[in-house]
C-alpha positions as a Markdown table, in Angstrom:
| # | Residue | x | y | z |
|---|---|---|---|---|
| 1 | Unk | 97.6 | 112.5 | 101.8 |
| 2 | Unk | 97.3 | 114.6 | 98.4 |
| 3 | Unk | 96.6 | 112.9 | 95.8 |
| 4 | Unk | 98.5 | 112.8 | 92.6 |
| 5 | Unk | 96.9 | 115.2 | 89.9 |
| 6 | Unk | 97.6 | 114.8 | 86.5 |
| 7 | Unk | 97.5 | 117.3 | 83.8 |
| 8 | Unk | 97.7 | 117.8 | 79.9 |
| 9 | Unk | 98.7 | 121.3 | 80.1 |
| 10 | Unk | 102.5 | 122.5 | 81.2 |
| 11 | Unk | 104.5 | 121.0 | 78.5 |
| 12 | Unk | 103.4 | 119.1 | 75.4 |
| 13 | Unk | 105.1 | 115.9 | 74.3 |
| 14 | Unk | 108.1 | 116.7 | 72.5 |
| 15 | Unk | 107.8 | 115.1 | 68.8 |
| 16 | Unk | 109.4 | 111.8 | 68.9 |
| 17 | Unk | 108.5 | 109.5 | 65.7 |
| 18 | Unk | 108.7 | 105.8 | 66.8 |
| 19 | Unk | 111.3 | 104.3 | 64.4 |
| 20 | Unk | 110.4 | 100.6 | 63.7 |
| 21 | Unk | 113.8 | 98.4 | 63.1 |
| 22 | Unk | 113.9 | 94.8 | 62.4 |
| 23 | Unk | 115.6 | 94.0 | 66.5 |
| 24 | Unk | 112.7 | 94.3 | 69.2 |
| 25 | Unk | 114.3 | 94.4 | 72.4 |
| 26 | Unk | 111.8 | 92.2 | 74.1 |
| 27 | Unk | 113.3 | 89.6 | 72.1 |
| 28 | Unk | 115.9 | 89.4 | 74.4 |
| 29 | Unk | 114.6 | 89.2 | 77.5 |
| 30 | Unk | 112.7 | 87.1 | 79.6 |
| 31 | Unk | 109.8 | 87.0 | 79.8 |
| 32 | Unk | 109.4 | 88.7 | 76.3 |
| 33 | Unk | 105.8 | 90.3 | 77.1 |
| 34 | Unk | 104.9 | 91.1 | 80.8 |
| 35 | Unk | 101.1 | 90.8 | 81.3 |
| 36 | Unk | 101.2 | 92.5 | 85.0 |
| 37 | Unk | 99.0 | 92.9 | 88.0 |
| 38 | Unk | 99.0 | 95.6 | 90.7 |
| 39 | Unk | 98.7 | 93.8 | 94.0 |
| 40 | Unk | 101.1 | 96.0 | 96.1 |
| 41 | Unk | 100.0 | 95.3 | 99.7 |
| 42 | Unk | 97.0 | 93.6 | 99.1 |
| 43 | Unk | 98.5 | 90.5 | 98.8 |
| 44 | Unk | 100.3 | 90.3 | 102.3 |
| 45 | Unk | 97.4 | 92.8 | 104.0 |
| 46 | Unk | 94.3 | 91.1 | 102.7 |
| 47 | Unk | 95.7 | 87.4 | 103.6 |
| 48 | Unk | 93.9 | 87.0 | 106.9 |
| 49 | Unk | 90.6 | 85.0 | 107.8 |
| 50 | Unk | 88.1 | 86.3 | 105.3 |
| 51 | Unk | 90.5 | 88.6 | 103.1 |
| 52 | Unk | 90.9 | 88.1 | 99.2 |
| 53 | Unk | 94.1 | 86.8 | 99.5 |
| 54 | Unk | 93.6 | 84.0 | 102.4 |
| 55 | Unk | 94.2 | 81.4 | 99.9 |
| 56 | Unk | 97.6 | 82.3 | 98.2 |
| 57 | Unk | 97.3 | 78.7 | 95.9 |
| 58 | Unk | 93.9 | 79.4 | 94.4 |
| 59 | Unk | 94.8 | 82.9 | 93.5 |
| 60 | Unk | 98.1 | 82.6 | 92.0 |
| 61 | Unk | 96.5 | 79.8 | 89.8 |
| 62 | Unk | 93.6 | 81.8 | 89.2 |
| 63 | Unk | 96.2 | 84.5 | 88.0 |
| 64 | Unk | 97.7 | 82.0 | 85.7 |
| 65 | Unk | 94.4 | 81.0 | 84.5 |
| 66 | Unk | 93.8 | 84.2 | 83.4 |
| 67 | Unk | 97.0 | 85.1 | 81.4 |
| 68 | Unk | 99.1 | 87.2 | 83.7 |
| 69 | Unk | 102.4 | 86.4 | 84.2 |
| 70 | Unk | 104.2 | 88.8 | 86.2 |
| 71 | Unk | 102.8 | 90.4 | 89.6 |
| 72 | Unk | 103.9 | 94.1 | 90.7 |
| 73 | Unk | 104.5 | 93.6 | 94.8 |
| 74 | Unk | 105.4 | 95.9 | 97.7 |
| 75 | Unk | 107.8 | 94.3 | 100.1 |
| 76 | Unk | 106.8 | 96.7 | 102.9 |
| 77 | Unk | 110.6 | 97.5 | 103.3 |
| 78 | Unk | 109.5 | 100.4 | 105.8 |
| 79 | Unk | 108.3 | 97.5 | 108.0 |
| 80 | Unk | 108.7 | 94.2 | 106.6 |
| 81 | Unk | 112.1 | 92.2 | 108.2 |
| 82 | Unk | 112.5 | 89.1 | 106.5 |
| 83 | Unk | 115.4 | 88.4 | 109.0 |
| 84 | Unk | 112.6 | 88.1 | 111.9 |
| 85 | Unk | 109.2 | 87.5 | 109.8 |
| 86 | Unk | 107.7 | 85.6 | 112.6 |
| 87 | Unk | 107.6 | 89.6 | 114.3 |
| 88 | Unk | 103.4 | 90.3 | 114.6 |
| 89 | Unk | 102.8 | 93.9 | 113.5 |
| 90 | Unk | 99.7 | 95.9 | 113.4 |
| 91 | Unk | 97.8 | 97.9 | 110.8 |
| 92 | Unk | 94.4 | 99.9 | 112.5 |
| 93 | Unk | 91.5 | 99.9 | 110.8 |
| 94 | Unk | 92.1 | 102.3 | 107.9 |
| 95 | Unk | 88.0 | 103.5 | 108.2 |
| 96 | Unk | 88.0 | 103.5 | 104.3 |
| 97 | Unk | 85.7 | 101.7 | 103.7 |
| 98 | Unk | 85.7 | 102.1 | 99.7 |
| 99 | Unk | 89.4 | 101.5 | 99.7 |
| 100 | Unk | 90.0 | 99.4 | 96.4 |
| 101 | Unk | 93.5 | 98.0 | 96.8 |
| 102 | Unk | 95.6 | 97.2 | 100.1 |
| 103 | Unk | 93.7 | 96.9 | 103.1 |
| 104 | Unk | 90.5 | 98.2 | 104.4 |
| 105 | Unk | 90.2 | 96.7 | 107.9 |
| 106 | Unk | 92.2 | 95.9 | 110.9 |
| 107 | Unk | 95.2 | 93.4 | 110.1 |
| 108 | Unk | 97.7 | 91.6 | 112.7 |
| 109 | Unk | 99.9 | 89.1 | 112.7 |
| 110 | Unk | 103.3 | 87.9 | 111.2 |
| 111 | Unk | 103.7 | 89.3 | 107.8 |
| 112 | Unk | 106.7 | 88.6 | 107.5 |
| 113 | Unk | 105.7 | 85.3 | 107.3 |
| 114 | Unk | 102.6 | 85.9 | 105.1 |
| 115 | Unk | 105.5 | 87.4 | 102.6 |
| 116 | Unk | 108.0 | 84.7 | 102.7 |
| 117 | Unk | 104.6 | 82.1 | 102.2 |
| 118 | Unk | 103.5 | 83.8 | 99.5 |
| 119 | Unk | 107.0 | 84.0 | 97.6 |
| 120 | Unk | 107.8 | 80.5 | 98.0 |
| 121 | Unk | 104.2 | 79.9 | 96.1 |
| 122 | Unk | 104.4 | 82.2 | 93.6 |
| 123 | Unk | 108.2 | 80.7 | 92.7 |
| 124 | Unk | 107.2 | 77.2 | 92.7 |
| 125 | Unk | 104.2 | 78.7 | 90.0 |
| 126 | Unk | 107.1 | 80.3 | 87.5 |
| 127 | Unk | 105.4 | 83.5 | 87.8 |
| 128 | Unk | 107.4 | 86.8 | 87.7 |
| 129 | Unk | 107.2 | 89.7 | 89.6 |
| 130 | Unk | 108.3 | 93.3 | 90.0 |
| 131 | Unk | 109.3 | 94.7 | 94.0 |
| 132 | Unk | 107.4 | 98.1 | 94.0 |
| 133 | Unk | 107.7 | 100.0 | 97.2 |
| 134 | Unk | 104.9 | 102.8 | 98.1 |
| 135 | Unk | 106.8 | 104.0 | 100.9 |
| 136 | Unk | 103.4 | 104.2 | 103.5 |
| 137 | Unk | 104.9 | 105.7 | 106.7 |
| 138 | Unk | 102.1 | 107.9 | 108.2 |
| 139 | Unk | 100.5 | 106.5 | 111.7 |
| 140 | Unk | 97.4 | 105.7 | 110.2 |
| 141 | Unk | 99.0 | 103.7 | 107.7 |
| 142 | Unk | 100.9 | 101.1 | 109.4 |
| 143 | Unk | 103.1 | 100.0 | 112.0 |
| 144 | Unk | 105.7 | 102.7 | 113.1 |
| 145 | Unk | 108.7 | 102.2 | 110.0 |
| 146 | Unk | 112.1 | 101.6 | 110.8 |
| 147 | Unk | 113.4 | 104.4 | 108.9 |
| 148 | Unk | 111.6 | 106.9 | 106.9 |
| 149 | Unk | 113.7 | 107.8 | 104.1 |
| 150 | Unk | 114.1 | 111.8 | 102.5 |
| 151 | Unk | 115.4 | 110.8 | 99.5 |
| 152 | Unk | 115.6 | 108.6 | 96.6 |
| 153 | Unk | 119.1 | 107.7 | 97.8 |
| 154 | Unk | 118.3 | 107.2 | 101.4 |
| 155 | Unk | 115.4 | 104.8 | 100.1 |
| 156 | Unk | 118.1 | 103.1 | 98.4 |
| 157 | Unk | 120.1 | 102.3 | 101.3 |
| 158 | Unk | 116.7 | 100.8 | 102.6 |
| 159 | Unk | 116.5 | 98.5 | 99.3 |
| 160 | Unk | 120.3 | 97.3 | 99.7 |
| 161 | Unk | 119.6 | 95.6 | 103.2 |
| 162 | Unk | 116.3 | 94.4 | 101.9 |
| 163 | Unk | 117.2 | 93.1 | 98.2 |
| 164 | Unk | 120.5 | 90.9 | 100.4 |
| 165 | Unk | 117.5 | 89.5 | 102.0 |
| 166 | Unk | 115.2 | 88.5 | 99.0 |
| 167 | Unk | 118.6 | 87.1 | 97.7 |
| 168 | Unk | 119.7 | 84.6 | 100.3 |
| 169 | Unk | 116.1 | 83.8 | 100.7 |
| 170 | Unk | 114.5 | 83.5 | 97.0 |
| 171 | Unk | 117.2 | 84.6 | 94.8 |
| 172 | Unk | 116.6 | 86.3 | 92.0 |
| 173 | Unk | 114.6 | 84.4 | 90.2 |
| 174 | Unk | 112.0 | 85.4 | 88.5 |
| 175 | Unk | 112.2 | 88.9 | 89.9 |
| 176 | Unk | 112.1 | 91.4 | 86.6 |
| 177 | Unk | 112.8 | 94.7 | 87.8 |
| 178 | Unk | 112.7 | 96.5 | 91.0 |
| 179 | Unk | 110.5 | 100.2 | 91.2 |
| 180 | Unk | 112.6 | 101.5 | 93.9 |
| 181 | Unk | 109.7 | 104.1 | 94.5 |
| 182 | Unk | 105.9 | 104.3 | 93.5 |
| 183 | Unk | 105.2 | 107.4 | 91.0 |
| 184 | Unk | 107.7 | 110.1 | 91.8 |
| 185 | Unk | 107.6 | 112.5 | 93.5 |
| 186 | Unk | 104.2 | 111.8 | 95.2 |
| 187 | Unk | 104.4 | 109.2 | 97.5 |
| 188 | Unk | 108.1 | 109.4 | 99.3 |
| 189 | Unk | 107.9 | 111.1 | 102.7 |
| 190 | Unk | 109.2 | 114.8 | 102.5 |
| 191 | Unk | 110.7 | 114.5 | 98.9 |
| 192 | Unk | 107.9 | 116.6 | 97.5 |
| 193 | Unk | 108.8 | 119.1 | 100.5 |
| 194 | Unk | 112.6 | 118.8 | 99.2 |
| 195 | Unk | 111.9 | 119.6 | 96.0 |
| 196 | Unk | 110.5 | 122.8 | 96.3 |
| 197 | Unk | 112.8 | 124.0 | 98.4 |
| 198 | Unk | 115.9 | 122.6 | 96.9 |
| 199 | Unk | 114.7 | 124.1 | 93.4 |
| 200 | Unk | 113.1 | 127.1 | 94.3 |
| 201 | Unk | 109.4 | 126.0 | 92.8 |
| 202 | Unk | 106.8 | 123.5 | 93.8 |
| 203 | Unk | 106.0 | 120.7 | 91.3 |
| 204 | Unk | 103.2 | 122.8 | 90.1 |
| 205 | Unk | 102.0 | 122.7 | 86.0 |
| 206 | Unk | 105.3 | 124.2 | 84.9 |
| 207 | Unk | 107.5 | 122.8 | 82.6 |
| 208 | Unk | 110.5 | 121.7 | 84.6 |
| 209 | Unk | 113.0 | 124.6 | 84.9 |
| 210 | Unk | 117.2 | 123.4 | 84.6 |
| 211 | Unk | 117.2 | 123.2 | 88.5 |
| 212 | Unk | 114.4 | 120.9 | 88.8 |
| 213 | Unk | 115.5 | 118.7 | 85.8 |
| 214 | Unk | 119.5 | 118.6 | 87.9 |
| 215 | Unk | 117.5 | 118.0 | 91.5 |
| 216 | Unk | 115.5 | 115.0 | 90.1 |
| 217 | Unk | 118.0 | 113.4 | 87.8 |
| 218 | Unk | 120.4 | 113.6 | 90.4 |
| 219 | Unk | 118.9 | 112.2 | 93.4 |
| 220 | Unk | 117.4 | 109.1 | 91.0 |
| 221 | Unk | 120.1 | 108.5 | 89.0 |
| 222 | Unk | 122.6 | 108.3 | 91.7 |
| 223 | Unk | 119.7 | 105.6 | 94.0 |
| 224 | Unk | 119.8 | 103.4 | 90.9 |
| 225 | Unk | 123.6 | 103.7 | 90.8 |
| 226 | Unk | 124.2 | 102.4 | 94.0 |
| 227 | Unk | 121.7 | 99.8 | 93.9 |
| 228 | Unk | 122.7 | 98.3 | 90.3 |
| 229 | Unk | 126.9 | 98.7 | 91.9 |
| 230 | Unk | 125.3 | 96.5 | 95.0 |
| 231 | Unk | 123.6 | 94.2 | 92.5 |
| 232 | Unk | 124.7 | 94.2 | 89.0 |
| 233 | Unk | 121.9 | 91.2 | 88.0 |
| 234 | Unk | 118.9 | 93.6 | 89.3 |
| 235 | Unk | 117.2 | 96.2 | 87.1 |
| 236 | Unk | 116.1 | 99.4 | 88.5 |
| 237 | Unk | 113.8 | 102.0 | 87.9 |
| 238 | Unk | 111.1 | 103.9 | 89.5 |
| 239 | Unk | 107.7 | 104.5 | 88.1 |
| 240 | Unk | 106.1 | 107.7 | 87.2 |
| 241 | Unk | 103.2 | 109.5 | 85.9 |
| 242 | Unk | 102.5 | 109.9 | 82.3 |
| 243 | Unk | 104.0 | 113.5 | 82.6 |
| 244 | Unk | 105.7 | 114.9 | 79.7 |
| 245 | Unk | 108.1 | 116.9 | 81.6 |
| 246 | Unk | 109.6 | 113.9 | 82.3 |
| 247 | Unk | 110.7 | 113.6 | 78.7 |
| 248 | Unk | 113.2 | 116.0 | 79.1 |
| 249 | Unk | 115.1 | 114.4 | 82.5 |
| 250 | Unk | 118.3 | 112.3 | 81.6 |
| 251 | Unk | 117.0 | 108.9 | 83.8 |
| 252 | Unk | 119.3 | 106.1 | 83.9 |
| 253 | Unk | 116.6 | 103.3 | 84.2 |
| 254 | Unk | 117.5 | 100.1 | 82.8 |
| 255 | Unk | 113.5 | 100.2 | 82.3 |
| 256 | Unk | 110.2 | 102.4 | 82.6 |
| 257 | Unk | 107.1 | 102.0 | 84.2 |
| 258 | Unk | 104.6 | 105.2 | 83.3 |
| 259 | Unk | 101.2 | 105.6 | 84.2 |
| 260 | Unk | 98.9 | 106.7 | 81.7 |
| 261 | Unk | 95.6 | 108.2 | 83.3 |
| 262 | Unk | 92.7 | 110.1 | 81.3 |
| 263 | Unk | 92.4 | 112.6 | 84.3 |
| 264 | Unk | 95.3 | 113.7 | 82.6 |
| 265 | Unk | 93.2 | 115.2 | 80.0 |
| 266 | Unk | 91.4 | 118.3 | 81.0 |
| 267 | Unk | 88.7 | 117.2 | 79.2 |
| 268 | Unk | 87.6 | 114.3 | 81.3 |
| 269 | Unk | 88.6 | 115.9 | 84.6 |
| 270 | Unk | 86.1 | 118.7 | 83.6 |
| 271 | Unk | 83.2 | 116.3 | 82.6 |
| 272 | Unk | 83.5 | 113.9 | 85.1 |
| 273 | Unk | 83.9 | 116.1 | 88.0 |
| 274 | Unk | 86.8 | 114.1 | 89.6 |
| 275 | Unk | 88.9 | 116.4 | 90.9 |
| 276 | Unk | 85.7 | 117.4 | 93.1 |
| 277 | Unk | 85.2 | 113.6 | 94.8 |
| 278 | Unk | 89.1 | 113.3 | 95.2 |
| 279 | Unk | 88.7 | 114.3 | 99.1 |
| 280 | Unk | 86.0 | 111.4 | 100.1 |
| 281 | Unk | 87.4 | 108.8 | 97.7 |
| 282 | Unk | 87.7 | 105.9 | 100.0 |
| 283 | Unk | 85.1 | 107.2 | 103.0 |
| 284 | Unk | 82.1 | 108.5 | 101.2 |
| 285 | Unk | 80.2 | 107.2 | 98.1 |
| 286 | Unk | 77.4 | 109.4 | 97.6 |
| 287 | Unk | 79.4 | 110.7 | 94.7 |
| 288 | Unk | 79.5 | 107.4 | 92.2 |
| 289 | Unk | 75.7 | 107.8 | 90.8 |
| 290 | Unk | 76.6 | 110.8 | 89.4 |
| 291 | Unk | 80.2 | 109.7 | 88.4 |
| 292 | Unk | 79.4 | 107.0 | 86.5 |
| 293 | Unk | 77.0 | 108.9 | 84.7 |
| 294 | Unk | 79.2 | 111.5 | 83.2 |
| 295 | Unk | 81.7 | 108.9 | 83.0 |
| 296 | Unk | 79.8 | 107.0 | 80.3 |
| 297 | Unk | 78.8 | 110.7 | 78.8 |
| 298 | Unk | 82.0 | 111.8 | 78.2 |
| 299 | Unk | 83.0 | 107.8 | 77.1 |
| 300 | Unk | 80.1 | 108.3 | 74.8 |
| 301 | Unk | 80.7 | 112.0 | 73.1 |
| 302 | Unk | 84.5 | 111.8 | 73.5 |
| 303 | Unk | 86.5 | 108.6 | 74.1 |
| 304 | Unk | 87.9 | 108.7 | 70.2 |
| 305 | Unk | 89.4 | 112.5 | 71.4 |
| 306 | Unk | 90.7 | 111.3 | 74.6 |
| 307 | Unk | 92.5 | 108.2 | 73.0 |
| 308 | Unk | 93.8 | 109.9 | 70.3 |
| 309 | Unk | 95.6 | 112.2 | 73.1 |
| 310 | Unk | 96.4 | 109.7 | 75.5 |
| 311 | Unk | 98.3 | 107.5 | 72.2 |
| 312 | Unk | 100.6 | 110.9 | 71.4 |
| 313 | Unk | 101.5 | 110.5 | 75.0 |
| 314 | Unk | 102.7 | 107.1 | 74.9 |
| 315 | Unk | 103.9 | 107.1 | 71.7 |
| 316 | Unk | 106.3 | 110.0 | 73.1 |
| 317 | Unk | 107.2 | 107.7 | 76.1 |
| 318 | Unk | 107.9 | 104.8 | 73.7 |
| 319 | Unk | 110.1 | 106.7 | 71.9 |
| 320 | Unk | 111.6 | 108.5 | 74.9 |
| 321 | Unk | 112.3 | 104.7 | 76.5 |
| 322 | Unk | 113.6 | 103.3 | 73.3 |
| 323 | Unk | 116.3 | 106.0 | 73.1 |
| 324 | Unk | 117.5 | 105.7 | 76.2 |
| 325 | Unk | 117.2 | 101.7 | 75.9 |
| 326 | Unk | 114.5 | 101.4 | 78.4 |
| 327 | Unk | 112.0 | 99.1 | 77.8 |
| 328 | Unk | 108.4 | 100.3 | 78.3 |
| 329 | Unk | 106.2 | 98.8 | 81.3 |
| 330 | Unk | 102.5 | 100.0 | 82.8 |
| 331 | Unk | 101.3 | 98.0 | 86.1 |
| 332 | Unk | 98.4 | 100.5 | 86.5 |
| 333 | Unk | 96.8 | 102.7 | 83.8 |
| 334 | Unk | 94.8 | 104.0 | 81.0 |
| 335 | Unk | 91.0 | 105.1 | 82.3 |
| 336 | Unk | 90.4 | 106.4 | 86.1 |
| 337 | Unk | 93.1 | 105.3 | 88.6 |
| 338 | Unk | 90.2 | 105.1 | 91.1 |
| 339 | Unk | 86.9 | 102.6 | 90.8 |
| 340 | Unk | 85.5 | 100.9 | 92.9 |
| 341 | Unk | 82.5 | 97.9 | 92.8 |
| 342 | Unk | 79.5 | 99.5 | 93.9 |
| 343 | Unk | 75.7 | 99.4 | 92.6 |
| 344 | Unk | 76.3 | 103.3 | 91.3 |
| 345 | Unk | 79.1 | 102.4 | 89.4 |
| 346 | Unk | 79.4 | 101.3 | 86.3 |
| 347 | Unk | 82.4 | 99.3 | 84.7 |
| 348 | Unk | 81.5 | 98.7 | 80.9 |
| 349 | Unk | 83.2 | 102.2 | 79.7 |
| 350 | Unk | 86.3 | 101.2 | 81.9 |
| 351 | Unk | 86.0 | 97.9 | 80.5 |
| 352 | Unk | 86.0 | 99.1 | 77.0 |
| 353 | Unk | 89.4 | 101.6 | 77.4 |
| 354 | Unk | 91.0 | 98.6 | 78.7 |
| 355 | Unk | 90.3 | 96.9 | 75.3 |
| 356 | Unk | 91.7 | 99.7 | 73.4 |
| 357 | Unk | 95.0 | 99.7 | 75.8 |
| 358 | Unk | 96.3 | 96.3 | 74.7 |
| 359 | Unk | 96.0 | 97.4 | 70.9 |
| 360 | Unk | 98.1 | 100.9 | 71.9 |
| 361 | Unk | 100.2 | 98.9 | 73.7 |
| 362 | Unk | 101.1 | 96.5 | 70.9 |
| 363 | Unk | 101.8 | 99.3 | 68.7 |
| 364 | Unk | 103.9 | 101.1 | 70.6 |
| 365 | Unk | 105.7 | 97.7 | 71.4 |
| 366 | Unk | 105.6 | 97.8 | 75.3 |
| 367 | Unk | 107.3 | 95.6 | 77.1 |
| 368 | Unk | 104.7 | 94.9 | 80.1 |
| 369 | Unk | 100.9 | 96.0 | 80.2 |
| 370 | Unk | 97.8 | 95.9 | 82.5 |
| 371 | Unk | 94.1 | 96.3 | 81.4 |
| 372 | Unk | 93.6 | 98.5 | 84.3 |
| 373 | Unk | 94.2 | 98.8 | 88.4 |
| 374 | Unk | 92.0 | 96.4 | 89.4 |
| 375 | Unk | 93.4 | 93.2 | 88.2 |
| 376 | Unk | 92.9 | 91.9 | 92.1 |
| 377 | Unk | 90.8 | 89.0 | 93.7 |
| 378 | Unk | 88.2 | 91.3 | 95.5 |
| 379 | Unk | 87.1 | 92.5 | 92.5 |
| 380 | Unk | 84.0 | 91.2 | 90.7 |
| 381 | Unk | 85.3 | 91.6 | 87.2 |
| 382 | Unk | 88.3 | 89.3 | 88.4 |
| 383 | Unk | 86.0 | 86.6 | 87.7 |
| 384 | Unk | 84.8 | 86.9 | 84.2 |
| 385 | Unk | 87.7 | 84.7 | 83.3 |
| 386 | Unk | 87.3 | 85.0 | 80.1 |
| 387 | Unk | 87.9 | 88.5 | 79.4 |
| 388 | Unk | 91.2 | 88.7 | 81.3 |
| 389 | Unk | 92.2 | 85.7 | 78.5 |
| 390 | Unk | 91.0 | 87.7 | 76.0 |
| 391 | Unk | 93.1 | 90.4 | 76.6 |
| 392 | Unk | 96.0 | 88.9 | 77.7 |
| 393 | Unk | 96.4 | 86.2 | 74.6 |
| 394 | Unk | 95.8 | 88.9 | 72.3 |
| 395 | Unk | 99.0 | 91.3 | 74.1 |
| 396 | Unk | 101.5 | 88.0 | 74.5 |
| 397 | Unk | 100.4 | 86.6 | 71.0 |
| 398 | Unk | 99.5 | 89.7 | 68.9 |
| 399 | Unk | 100.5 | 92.1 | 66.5 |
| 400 | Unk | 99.1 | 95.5 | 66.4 |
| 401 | Unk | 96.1 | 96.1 | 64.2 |
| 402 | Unk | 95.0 | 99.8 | 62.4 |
| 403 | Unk | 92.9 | 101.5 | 64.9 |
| 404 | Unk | 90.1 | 102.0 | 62.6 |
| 405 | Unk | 89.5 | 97.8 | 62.5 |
C-alpha cells in the first residue's frame, strides 16, 4: 500500500478571511461540539480474548469519562452483513507488529455480531458516532469483499444496502454523519488508477488542472447525491487531507472532515526523516530512537513556525467549509499520523501539539475535533485520564484565547 504523502508545496491556500457573525452554525445542531475518536476497525477487530476492546462496557464508559462524545467507526461494508452477522470471517495475522490502530494479530469469529454488540452499547450510552469506511480489500487485509468498488459512486451503492441495514437495526440515532470514503483519493481500490487515466495526470504536487477538478467533483458529488436522495435524514461527506487543492473543487458535503498533518510541511518531513521510515512503519522499529530525537529537535527550534503554517491552512479550510455551509470536523490530525508506544519514542512533543489543536480549533470554530490518532484503549496515554478531560472540557466549554497567552 502507498502511503498518503502530504505536501505544502503545489498550491498555497487561497486567501480566505474568516468572517465572525453573531449565528454559529453549531448552534443548531446536535451535538453542538463533537469531541471525536478514531477507532475505525479496532473496535470490532481488537474485541477478542485479550484485545483492547474485549470489554465494549468499560471502554465506552472510559470514553465518556474522558470527555468524548462521538466515536468515528468503520462498518466493514466490504465484509460486514448485518443481515447474517452470526457469519465467522477471518483476518490473518497482519505480521505488523507496530500496527497502531485496527488489528495486529489473527482475528476470527462473528463480527457481525461483535458490530451489532457493540452498537446496541454504545446507543444505550448516548454517545454519537460517525460511519467511516476505509475500503480494506487487499488479501492480506481481510476476508475476501463482496464487491470492491471503482468509484466513489459504486462505493455508494455499497452504503445504500448497508445504511437500510443500520436503519431497521439501530436507526439513526445518534449517527452524525457518514464519511462515505477514508481520505480521497488514497485508500479506494483503483480510484487513484482512474484518476490518472481519466485526467491525463497522476495526483502528483500539481495544482489540480480543470479536468481533475470535473473528475473529482463529479464522481463525489454525484455518491453523496444518491445517498442523501436514498436518505434525506443522513449527512454525507468524505474526508480528506489537509490539501489546499481541494479549495478549489465545488464539493457538495453537507459537512467536512480534513486531516491536518505537520508532514505536510516540508520542514518537518526534512528534519524528521519520515518519509525515509514510511516503508517499515508497522514491521521494523529500529527507526524510532532516532525519530523521536529529531522529533523533539525540530518541536524544540520550530514548532511556533510549523503552527503558524499549519493555522493558515485551517483557517483557509474553515473559511472554505463555512462558504459552502459545511461544518468543519477532524477525527485524526495535527502532529505525525503515525506513533506508536515504544521505549524509543517519545510522546511529550505530540502531547504538546495536541494542546495547541484544541485552542486553533476553537478559533477557527470547528465543529468536531481530536487531540490526535491515538485516542484508543491500547494506548498508554489513554489512561492519564486527566489530560483527555483537560482537553476535551476546555473544546466543549471554551472560547478561544490569543495564542500568545
Amino acid at each position: 500500500m502507498d502511503f498518503p504523502m502530504q505536501f505544502s508545496g503545489g498550491a498555497s491556500s487561497p486567501t480566505r478571511p474568516k468572517t465572525m457573525s453573531q449565528w454559529d452554525i453549531r448552534e443548531s445542531l446536535t451535538p453542538s461540539r463533537m469531541t471525536m475518536v478514531m477507532w475505525d476497525q479496532c473496535y470490532a477487530l481488537r474485541h477478542g480474548p485479550g484485545g483492547s476492546f474485549q470489554n465494549y462496557d468499560r471502554i465506552l464508559d472510559e470514553a465518556i469519562e474522558r470527555g468524548y462524545n462521538t466515536l468515528r467507526l468503520d462498518p466493514m461494508l466490504q465484509w460486514i452483513d448485518l443481515a447474517a452477522p452470526e457469519r465467522e470471517l477471518h483476518w490473518p495475522d497482519p505480521r505488523q507488529p507496530f500496527m497502531p490502530w485496527n488489528w495486529n494479530t489473527e482475528v476470527t469469529g462473528p463480527v457481525g455480531s461483535w458490530i451489532i454488540e457493540f452498537m446496541e452499547k454504545m446507543l444505550s450510552r448516548n454517545l454519537h458516532y460517525t460511519l467511516s469506511a476505509w475500503w480494506f480489500c487487499g488479501a492480506q487485509q481481510g476476508p475476501v469483499p463482496t464487491r470492491v468498488p471503482r468509484s466513489h459512486v459504486e462505493a455508494a451503492e455499497m452504503w445504500i444496502k448497508t445504511l437500510e441495514q443500520y436503519k431497521r437495526r439501530f436507526g439513526f440515532k445518534g449517527l452524525v454523519y457518514v464519511d462515505i470514503a477514508n481520505e480521497v483519493p488514497y485508500f479506494l481500490p483503483g480510484f487513484m488508477d482512474s484518476f490518472s487515466k481519466e485526467t491525463g495526470d497522476g495526483w502528483g504536487l500539481q495544482r489540480f488542472s480543470d479536468k481533475q477538478k470535473a473528475f473529482l467533483a463529479k464522481d463525489l458529488n454525484r455518491a453523496v447525491a444518491m445517498l442523501a436522495s436514498e436518505f434525506p435524514e443522513v449527512r454525507f461527506t468524505a474526508s480528506i487531507h489537509g490539501d489546499p487543492r481541494w479549495l478549489e473543487v465545488p464539493l457538495e458535503f453537507d459537512c467536512l472532515d480534513v486531516h491536518f498533518y505537520a508532514d505536510a510541511d516540508t520542514r518537518w518531513s526534512t528534519r524528521t526523516r519520515f518519509a525515509k521510515h514510511m516503508p517499515v512503519l508497522f514491521t521494523d522499529d529500529s527507526w524510532h530512537r532516532d525519530f523521536s530525537d529529531r522529533c523533539e529537535k525540530t518541536h524544540l527550534a520550530i514548532a511556533p513556525m510549523l503552527r503558524a503554517r499549519q493555522r493558515h491552512k485551517l483557517s483557509a479550510f474553515a473559511a472554505w467549509a463555512a462558504e459552502r455551509g459545511m461544518p468543519l470536523t477532524t477525527t485524526e490530525s495535527w502532529s505525525s499520523w503515525y506513533y506508536f508506544d515504544s521505549p524509543n519514542l517519545d510522546w511529550g512533543w505530540l502531547l504538546d501539539w495536541a494542546s495547541w489543536s484544541v485552542e486553533d480549533a476553537l478559533e477557527f470554530e470547528m465543529w468536531g475535533w481530536t487531540p490526535h490518532n491515538y485516542c484508543q484503549p491500547h494506548f498508554k496515554n489513554w489512561q492519564d485520564v486527566r489530560w483527555h478531560q483537560k482537553l476535551t472540557e476546555r473544546f466543549l466549554k471554551g472560547r478561544p484565547v490569543s495564542p500568545q497567552k
